[in-house]
ChimeraX commands (.cxc) that place a marker at each C-alpha (Angstrom):
marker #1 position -22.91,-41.25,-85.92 radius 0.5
marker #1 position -26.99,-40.70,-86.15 radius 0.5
marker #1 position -28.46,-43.84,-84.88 radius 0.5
marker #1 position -31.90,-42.58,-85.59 radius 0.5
marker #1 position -34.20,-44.27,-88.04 radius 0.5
marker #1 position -34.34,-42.83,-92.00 radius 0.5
marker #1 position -37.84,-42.24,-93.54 radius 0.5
marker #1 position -37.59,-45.45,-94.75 radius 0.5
marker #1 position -36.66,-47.21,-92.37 radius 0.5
marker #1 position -39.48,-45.61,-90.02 radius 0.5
marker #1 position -42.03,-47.01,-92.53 radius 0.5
marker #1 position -40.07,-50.14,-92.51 radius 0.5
marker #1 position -40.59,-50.57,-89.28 radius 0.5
marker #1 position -44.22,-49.50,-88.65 radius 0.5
marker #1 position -45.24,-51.85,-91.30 radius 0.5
marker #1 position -43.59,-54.62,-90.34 radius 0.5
marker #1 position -45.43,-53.81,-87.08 radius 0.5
marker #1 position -48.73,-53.50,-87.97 radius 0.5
marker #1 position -48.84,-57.03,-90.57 radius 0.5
marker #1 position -47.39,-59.21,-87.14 radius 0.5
marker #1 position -50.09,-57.71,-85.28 radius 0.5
marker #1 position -52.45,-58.47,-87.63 radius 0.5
marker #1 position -50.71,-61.64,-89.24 radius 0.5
marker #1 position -53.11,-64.09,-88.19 radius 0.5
marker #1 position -52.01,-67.79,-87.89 radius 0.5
marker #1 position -49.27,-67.07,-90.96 radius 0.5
marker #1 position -47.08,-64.10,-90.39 radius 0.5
marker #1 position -44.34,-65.31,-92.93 radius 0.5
marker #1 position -47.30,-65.04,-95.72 radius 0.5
marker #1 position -48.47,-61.95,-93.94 radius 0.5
marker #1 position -44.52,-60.30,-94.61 radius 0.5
marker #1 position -44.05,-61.73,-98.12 radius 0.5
marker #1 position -47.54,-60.28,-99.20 radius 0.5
marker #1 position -46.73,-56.78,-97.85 radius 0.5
marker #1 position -43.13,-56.39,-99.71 radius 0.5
marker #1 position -41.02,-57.32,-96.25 radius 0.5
marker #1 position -39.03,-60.21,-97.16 radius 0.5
marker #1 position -38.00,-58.89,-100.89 radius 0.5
marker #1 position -36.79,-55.20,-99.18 radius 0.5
marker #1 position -32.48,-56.77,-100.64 radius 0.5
marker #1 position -33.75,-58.50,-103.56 radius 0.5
marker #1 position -32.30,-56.51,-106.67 radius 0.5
marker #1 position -34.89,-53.99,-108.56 radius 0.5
marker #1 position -34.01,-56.09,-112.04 radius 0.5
marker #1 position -35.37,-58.93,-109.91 radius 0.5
marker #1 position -38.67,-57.37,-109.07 radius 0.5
marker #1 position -37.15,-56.20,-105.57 radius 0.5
marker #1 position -36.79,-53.00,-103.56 radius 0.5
marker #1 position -32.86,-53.12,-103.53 radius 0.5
marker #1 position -32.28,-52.40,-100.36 radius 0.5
marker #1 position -29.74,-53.26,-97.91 radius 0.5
marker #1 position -28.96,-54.62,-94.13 radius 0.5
marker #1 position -29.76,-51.82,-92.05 radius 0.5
marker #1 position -33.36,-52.01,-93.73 radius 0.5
marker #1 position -33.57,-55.68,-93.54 radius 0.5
marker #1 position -32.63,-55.28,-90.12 radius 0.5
marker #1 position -35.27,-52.94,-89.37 radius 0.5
marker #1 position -37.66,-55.99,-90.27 radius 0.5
marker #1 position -36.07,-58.71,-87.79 radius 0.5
marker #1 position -35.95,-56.37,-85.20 radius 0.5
marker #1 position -39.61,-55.87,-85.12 radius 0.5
marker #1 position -39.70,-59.87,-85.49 radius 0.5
marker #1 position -37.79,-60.34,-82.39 radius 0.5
marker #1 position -39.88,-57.67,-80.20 radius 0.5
marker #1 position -43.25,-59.29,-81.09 radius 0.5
marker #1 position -40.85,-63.05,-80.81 radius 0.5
marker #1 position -42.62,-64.26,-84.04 radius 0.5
marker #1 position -41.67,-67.90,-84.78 radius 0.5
marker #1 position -40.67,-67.35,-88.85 radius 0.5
marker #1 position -37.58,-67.96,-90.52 radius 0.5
marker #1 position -36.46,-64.00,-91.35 radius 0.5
marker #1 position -33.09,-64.71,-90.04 radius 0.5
marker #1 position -31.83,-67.57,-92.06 radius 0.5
marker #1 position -33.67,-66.96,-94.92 radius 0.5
marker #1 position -33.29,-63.12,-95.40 radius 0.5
marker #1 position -29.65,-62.05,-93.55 radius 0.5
marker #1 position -27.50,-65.35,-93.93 radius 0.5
marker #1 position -29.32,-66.04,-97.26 radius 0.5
marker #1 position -31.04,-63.39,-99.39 radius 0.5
marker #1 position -28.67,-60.30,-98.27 radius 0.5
marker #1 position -25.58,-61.90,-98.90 radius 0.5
marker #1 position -26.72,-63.59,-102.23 radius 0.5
marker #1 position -28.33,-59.82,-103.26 radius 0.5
marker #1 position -24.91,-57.88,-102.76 radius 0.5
marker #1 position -22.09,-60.44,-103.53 radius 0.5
marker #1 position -23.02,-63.23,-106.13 radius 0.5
marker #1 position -23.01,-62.62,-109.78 radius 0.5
marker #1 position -26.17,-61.59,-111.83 radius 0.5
marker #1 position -26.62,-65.26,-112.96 radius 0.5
marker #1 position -26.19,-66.72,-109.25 radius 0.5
marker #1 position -28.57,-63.72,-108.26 radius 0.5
marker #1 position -31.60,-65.09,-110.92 radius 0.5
marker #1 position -31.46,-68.60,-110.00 radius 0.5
marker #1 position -31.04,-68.15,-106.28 radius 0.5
marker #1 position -33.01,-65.48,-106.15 radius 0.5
marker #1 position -36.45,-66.18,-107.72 radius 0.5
marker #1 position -38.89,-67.02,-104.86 radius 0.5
marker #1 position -36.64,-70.20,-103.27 radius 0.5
marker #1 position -35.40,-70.99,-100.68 radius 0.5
marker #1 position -31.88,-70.48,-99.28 radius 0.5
marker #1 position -30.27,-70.63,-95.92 radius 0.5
marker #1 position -27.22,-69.17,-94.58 radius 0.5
marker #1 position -25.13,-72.10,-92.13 radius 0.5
marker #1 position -22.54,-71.06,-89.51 radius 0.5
marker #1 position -19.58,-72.53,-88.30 radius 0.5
marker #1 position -16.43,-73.84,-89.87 radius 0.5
marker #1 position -15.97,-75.40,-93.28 radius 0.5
marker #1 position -13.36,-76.59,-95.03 radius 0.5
marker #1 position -12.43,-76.33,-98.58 radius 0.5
marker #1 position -9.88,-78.57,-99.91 radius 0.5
marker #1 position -9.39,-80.51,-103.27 radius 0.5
marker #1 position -12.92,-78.89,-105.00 radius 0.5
marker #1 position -15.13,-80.38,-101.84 radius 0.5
marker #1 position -16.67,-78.51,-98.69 radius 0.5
marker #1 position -16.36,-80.62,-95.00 radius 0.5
marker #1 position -17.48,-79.49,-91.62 radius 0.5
marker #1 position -20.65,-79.76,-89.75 radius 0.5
marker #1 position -22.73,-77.42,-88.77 radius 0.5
marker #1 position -27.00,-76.77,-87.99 radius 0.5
marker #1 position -29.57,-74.36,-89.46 radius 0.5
marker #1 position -33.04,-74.54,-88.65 radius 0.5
marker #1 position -34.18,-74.08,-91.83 radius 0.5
marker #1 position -31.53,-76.21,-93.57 radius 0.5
marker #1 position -34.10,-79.36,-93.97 radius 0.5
marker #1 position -36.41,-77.30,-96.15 radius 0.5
marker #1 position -33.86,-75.37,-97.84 radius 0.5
marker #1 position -33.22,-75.11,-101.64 radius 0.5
marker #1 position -29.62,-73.98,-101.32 radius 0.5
marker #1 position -27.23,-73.69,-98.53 radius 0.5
marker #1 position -24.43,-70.98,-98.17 radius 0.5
marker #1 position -21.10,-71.68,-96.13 radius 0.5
marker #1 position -18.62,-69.52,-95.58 radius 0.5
marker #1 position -14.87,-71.06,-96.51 radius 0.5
marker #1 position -12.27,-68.52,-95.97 radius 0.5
marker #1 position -13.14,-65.33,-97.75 radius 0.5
marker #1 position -15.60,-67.01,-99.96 radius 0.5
marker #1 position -19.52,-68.06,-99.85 radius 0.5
marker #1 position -19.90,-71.06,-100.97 radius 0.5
marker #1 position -23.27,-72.52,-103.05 radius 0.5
marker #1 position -24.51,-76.56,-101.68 radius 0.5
marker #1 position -27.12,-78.26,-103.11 radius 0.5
marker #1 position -28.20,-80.09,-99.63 radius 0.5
marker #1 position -29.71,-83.35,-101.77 radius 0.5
marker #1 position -26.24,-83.51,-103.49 radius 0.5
marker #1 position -23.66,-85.69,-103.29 radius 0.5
marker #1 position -21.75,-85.38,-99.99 radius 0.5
marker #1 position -24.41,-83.44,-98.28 radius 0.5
marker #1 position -26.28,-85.00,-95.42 radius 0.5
marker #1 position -28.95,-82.53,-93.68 radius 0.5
marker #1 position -30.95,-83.78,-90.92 radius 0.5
marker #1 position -34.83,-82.95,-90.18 radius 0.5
marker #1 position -33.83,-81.16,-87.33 radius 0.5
marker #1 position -31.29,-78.66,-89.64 radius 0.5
marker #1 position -28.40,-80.75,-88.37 radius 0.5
marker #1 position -25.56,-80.00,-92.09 radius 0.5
marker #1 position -22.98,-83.08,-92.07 radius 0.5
marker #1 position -21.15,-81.91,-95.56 radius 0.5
marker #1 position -18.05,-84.24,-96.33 radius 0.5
marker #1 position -16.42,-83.32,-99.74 radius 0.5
marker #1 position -19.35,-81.49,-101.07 radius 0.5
marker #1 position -18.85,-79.92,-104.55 radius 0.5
marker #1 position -20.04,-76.55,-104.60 radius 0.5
marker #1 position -22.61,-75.07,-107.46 radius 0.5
marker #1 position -21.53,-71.79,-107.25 radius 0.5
marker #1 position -18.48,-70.33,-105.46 radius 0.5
marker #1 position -18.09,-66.40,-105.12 radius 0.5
marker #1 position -16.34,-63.67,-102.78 radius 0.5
marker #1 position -18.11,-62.54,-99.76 radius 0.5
marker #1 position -18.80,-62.40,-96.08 radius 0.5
marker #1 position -22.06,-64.31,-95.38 radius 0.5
marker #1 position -20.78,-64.07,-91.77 radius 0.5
marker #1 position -21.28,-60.26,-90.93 radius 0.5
marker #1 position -24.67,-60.11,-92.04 radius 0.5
marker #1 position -25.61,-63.12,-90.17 radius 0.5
marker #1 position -24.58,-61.87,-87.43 radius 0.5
marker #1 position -25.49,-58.60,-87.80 radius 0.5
marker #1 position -28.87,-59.99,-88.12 radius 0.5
marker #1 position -28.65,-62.02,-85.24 radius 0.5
marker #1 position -28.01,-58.93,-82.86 radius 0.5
marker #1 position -30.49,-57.02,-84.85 radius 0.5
marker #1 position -33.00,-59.42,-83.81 radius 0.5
marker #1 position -31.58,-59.76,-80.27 radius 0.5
marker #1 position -32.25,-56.42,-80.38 radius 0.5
marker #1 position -35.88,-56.78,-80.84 radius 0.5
marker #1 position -36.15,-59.42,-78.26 radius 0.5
marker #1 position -35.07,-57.29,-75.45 radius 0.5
marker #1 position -36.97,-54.77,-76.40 radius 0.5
marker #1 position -39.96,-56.88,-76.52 radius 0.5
marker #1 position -39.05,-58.85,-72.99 radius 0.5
marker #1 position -38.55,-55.35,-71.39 radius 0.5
marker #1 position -42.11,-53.90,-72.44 radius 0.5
marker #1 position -43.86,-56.97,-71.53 radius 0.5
marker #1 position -41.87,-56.69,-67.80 radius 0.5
marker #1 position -42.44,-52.97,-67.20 radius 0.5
marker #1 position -46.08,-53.93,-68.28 radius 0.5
marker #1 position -46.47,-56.53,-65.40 radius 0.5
marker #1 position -44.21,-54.63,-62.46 radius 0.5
marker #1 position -46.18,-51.49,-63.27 radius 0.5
marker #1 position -50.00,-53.45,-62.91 radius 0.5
marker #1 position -48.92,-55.98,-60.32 radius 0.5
marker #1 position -49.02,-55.07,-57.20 radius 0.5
marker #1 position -48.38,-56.19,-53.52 radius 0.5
marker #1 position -48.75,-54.98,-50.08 radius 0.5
marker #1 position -51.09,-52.75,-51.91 radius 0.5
marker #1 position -48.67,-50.95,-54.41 radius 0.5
marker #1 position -47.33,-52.05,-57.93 radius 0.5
marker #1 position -44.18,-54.02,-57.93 radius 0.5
marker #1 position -42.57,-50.79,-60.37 radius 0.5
marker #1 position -42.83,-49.09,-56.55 radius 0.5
marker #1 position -40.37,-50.86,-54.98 radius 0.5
marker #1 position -36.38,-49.98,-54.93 radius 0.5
marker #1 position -35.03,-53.40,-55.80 radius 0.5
marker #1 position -37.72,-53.50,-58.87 radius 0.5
marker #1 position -37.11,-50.35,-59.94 radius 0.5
marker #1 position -33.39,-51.06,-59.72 radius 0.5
marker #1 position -33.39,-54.21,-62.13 radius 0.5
marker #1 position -35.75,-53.32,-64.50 radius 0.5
marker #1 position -33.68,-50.06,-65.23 radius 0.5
marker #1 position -30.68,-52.82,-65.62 radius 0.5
marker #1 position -32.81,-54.69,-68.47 radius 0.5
marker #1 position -33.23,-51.09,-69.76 radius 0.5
marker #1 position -29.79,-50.51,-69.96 radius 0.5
marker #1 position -28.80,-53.52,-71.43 radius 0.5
marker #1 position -31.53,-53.41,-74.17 radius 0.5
marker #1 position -30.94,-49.93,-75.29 radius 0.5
marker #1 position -26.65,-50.88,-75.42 radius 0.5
marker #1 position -27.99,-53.60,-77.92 radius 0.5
marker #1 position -30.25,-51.62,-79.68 radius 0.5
marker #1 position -26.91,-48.98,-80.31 radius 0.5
marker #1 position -24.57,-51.58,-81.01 radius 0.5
marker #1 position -26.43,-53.22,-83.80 radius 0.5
marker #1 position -27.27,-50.35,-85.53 radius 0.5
marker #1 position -23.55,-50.08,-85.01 radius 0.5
marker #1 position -23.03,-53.25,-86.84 radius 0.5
marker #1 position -25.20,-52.73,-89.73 radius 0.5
marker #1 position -23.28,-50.06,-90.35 radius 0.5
marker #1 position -20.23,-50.42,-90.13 radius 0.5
marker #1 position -18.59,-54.18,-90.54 radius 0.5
marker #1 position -15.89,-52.83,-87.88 radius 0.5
marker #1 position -19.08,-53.00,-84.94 radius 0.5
marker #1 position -19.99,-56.62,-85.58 radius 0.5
marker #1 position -17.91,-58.42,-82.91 radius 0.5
marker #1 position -18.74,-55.67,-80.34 radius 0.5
marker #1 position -22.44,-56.18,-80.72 radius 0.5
marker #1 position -22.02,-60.19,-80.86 radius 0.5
marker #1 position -19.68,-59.71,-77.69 radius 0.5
marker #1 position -22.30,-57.73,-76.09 radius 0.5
marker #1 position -25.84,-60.26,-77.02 radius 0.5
marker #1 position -23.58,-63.34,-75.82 radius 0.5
marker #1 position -22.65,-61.35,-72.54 radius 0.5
marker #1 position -25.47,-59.02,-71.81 radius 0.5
marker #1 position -28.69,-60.82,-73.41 radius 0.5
marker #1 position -29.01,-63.60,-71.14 radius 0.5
marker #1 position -28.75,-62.21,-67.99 radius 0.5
marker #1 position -31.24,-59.90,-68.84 radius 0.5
marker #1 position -33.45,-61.80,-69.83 radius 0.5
marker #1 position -33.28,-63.80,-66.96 radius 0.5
marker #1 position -33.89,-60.89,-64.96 radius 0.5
marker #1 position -37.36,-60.46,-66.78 radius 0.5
marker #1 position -38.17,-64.10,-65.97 radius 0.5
marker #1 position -37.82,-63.51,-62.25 radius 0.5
marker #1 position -39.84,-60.13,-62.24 radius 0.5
marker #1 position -42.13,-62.11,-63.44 radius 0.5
marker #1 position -42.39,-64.61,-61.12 radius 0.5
marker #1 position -44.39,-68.04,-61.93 radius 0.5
marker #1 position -45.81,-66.03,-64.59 radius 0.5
marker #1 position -42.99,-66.04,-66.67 radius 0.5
marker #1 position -42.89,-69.69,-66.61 radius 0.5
marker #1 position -46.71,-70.07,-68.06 radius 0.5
marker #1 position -46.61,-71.19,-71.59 radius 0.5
marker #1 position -49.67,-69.43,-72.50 radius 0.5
marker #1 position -47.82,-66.31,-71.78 radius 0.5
marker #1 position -45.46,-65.02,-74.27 radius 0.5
marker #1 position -42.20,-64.31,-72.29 radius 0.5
marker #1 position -40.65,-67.90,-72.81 radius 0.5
marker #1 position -40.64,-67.33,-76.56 radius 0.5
marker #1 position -38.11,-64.34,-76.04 radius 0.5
marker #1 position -35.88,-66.10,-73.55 radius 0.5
marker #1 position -35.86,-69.12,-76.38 radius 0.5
marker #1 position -35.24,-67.63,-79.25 radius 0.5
marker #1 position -32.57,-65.81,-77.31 radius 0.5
marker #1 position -30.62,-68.74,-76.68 radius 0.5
marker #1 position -30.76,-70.05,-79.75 radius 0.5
marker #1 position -29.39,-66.36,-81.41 radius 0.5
marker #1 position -26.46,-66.73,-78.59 radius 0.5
marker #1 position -25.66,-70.35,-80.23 radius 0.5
marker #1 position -25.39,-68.64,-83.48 radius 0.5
marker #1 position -22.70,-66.16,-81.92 radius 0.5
marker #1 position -20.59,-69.32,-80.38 radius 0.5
marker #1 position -20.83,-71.06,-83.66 radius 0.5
marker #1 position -19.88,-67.96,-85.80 radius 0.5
marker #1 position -16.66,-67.11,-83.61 radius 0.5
marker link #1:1,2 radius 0.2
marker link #1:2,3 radius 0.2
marker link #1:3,4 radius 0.2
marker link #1:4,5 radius 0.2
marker link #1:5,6 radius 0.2
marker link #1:6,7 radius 0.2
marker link #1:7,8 radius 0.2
marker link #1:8,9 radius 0.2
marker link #1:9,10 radius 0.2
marker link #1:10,11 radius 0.2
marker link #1:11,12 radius 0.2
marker link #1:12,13 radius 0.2
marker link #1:13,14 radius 0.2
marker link #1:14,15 radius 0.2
marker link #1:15,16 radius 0.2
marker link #1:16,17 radius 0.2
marker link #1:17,18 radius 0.2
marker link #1:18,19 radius 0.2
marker link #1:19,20 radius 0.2
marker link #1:20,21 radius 0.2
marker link #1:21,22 radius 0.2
marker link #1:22,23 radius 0.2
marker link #1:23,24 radius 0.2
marker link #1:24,25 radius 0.2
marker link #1:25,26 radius 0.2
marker link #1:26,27 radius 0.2
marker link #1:27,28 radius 0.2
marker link #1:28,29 radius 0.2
marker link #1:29,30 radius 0.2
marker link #1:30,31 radius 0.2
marker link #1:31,32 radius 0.2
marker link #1:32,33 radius 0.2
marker link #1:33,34 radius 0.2
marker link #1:34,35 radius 0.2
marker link #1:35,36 radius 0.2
marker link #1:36,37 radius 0.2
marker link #1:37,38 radius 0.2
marker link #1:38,39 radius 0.2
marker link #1:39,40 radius 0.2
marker link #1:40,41 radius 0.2
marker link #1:41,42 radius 0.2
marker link #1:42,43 radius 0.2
marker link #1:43,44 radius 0.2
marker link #1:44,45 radius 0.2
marker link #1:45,46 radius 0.2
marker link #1:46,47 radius 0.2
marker link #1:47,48 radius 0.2
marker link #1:48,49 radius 0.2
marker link #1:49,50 radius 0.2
marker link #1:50,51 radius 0.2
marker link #1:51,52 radius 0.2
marker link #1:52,53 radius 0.2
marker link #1:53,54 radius 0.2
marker link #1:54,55 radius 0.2
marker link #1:55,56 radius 0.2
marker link #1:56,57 radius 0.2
marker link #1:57,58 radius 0.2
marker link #1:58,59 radius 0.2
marker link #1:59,60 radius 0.2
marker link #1:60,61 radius 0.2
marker link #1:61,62 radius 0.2
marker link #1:62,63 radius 0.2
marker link #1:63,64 radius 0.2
marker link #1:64,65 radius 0.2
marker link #1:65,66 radius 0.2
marker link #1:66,67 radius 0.2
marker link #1:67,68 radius 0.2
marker link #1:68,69 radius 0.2
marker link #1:69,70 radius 0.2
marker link #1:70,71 radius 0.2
marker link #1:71,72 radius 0.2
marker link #1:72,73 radius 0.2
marker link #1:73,74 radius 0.2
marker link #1:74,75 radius 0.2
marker link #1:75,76 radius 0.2
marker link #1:76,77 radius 0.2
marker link #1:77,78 radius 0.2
marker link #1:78,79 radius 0.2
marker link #1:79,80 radius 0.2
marker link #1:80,81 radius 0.2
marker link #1:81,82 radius 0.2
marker link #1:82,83 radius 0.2
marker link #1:83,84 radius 0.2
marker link #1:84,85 radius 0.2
marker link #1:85,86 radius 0.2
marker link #1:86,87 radius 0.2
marker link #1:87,88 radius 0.2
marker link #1:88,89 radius 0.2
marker link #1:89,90 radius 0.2
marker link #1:90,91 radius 0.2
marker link #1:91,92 radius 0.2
marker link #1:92,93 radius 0.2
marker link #1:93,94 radius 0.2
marker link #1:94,95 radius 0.2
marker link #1:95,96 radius 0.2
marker link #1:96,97 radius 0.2
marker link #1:97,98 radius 0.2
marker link #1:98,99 radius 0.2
marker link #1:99,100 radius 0.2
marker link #1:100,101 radius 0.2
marker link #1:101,102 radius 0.2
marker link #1:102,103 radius 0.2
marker link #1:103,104 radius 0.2
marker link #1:104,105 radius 0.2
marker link #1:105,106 radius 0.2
marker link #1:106,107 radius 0.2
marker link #1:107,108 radius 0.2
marker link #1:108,109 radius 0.2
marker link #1:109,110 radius 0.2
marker link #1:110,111 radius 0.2
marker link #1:111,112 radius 0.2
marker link #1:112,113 radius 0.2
marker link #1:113,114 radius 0.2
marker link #1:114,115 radius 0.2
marker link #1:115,116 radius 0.2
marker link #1:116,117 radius 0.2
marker link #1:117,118 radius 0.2
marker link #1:118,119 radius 0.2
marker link #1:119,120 radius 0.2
marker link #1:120,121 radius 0.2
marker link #1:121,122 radius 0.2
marker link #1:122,123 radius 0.2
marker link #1:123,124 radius 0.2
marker link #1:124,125 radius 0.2
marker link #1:125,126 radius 0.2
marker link #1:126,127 radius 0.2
marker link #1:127,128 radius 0.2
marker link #1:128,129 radius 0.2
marker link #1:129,130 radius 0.2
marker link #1:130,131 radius 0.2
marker link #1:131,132 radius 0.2
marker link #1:132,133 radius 0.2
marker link #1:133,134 radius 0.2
marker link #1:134,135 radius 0.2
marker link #1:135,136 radius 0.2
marker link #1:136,137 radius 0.2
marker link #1:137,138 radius 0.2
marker link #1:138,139 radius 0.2
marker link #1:139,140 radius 0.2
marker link #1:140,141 radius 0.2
marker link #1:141,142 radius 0.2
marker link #1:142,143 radius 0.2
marker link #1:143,144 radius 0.2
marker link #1:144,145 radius 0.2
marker link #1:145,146 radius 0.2
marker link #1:146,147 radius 0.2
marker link #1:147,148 radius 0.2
marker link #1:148,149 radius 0.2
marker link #1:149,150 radius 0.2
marker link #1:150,151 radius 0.2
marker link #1:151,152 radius 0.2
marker link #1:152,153 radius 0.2
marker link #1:153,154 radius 0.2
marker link #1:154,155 radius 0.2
marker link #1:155,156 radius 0.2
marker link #1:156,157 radius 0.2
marker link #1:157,158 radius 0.2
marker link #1:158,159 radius 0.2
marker link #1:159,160 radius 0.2
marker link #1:160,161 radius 0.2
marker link #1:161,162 radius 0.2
marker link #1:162,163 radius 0.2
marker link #1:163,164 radius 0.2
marker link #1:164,165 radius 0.2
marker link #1:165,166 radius 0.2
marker link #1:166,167 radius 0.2
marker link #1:167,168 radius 0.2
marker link #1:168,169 radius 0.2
marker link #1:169,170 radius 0.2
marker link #1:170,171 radius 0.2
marker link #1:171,172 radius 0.2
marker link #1:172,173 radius 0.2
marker link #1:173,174 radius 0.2
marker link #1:174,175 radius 0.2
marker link #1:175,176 radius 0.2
marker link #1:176,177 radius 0.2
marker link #1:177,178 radius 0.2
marker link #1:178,179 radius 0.2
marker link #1:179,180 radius 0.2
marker link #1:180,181 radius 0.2
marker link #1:181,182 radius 0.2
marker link #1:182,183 radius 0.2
marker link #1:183,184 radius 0.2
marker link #1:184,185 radius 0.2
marker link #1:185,186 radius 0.2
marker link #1:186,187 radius 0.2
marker link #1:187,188 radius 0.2
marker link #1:188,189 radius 0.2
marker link #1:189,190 radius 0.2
marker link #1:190,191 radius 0.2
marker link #1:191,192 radius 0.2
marker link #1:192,193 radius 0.2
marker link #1:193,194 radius 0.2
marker link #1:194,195 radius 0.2
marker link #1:195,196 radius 0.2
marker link #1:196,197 radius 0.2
marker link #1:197,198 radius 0.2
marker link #1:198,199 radius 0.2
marker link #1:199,200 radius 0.2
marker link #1:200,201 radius 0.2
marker link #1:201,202 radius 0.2
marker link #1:202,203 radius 0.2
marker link #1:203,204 radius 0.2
marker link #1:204,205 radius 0.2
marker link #1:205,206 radius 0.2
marker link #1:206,207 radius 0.2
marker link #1:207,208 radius 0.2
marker link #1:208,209 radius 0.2
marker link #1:209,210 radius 0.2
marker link #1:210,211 radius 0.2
marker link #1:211,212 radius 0.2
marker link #1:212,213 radius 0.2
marker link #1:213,214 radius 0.2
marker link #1:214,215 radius 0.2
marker link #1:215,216 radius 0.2
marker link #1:216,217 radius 0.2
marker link #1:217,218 radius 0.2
marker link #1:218,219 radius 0.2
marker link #1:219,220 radius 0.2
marker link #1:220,221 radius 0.2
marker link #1:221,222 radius 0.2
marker link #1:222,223 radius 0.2
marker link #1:223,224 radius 0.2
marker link #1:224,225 radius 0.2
marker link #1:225,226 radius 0.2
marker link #1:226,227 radius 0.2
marker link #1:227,228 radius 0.2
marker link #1:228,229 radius 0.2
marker link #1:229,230 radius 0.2
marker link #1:230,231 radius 0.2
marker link #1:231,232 radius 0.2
marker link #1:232,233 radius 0.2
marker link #1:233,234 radius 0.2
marker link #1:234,235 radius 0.2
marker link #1:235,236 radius 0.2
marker link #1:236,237 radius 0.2
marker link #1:237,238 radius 0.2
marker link #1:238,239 radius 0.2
marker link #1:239,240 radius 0.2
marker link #1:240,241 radius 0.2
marker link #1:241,242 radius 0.2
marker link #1:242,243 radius 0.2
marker link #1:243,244 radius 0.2
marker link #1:244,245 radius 0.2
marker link #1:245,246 radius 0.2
marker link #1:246,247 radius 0.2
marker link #1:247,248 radius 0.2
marker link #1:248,249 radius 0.2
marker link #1:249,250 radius 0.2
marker link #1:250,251 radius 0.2
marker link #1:251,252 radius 0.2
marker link #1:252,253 radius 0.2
marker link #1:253,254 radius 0.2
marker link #1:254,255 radius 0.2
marker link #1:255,256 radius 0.2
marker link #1:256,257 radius 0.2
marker link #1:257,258 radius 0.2
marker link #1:258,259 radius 0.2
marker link #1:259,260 radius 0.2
marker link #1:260,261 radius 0.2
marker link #1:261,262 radius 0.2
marker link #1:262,263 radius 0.2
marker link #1:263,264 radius 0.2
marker link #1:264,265 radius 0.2
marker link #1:265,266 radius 0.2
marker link #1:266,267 radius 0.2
marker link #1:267,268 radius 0.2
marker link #1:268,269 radius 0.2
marker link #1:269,270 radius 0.2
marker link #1:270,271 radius 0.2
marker link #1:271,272 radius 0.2
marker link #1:272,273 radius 0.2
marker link #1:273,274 radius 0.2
marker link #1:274,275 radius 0.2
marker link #1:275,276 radius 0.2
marker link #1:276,277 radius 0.2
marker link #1:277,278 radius 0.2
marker link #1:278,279 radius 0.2
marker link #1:279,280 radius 0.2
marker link #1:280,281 radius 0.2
marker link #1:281,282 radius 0.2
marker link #1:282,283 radius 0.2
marker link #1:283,284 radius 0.2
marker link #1:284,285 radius 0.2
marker link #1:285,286 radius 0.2
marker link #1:286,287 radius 0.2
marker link #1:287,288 radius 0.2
marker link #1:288,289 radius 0.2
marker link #1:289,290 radius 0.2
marker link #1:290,291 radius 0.2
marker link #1:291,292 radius 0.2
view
């Protein structure tokens, strides 16, 4: 299997790069303005067509610069699975500039109504919701009857009637997404760490110098390039998804911890970036225990 990046996906990635860096104080504007967060909408609807190892491409240069926008719920639980599953009407109505979220966890579907409670952080702000109920994705108006969503993305549904109901597994590309961004954020944690042991130094030589250093940070490295193989892995092939949850829930934490404490007191500072990555990591890992 080639894990390397296509043409496209190269460009992808570089320009996804280059608008965070230059984003300003509204990245999420920045990526709709330069084509990144319409890459799975359908040509007839003025998209690129594209599919999840492209829109993965996107979140994990998100998660390596740990930008603060709402790619994953909006674009791999909501756009991707909306683009290749739903009918052409479902695809117009959902699909012209709104906003939809994906929600994990377990729903019920009994007598024409949706149960089960669940949380999204972009639920609150949402247009439409989609939950997964058996081997359907389900369409919730979140101001409808039966739907309760919280301003903190908290989604109490309790016989919710559905607008739209349609086959398809809004759970593999959420996830999928969710290690493709873990991805990112390892990758991001373990440049800013090799940055800091390799200019730090003590008893007059850079922390990178000594054994135990050099030791752990070659751990992180490890563990980040595992991730970055196993969600390729599980863009590609629906088969790879639990392996590359398995491995974020496992694997990401304890390397990112290890970051932290190469740090020092540094990594602690809020006006330095590394708490962002060990966040949103934790919150991606929630997404994995509510998914499975």
């Amino acid at each position: 299997m080639d894990f390397s990046y296509d043409e496209t996906q190269r460009v992808i990635a570089q320009v996804t790069s280059d608008v965070l860096a230059n984003a300003g104080d509204d990245p999420w504007k920045a990526l709709g303005e330069a084509g990144m967060l319409s890459l799975a909408v359908p040509q007839w609807l003025g998209g690129e067509g594209l599919g999840l190892p492209e829109v993965a491409v996107v979140l994990t240069e998100i998660g390596r610069r740990a930008t603060d926008v709402p790619a994953l719920s909006m674009l791999a639980m909501g756009v991707l699975p909306v683009a290749t599953f739903a009918p052409k009407d479902v695809q117009a109505e959902l699909l012209d500039n709104r906003e939809l979220t994906g929600v994990l966890g377990k729903m019920s579907y009994r007598d024409g109504g949706i149960s089960g409670v669940s949380q999204s952080p972009c639920a609150a702000t949402a247009y439409r919701l989609l939950v997964q109920v058996g081997p359907r994705i389900a369409v919730v108006d979140p101001g409808g009857d039966g739907a309760v969503v919280s301003p903190d993305g908290v989604v109490r549904l309790d016989g919710a009637v559905p607008v739209a109901v349609f086959d398809g597994d809004l759970r593999r590309f959420a996830i999928a997404g969710v290690c493709a961004m873990g991805d990112g954020l390892l990758r991001g944690a373990l440049e800013l760490t090799a940055a800091h042991v390799a200019q730090r130094k003590q008893f007059g030589r850079p922390l990178a110098a000594f054994q135990a250093v050099a030791q752990q940070i070659a751990d992180v490295y490890i563990a980040s390039r595992t991730m970055h193989l196993a969600a390729l892995a599980a863009c590609l092939n629906a088969e790879d998804v639990a392996v590359a949850a398995a491995w974020l829930a496992r694997e990401g934490p304890p390397a990112m911890r290890t970051c932290h404490h190469l740090h020092g007191g540094l990594g602690l500072d809020v006006s330095y970036p590394l708490h962002r990555y060990s966040a949103m990591l934790r919150k991606l890992v929630g997404h994995v225990h509510r998914a499975y």
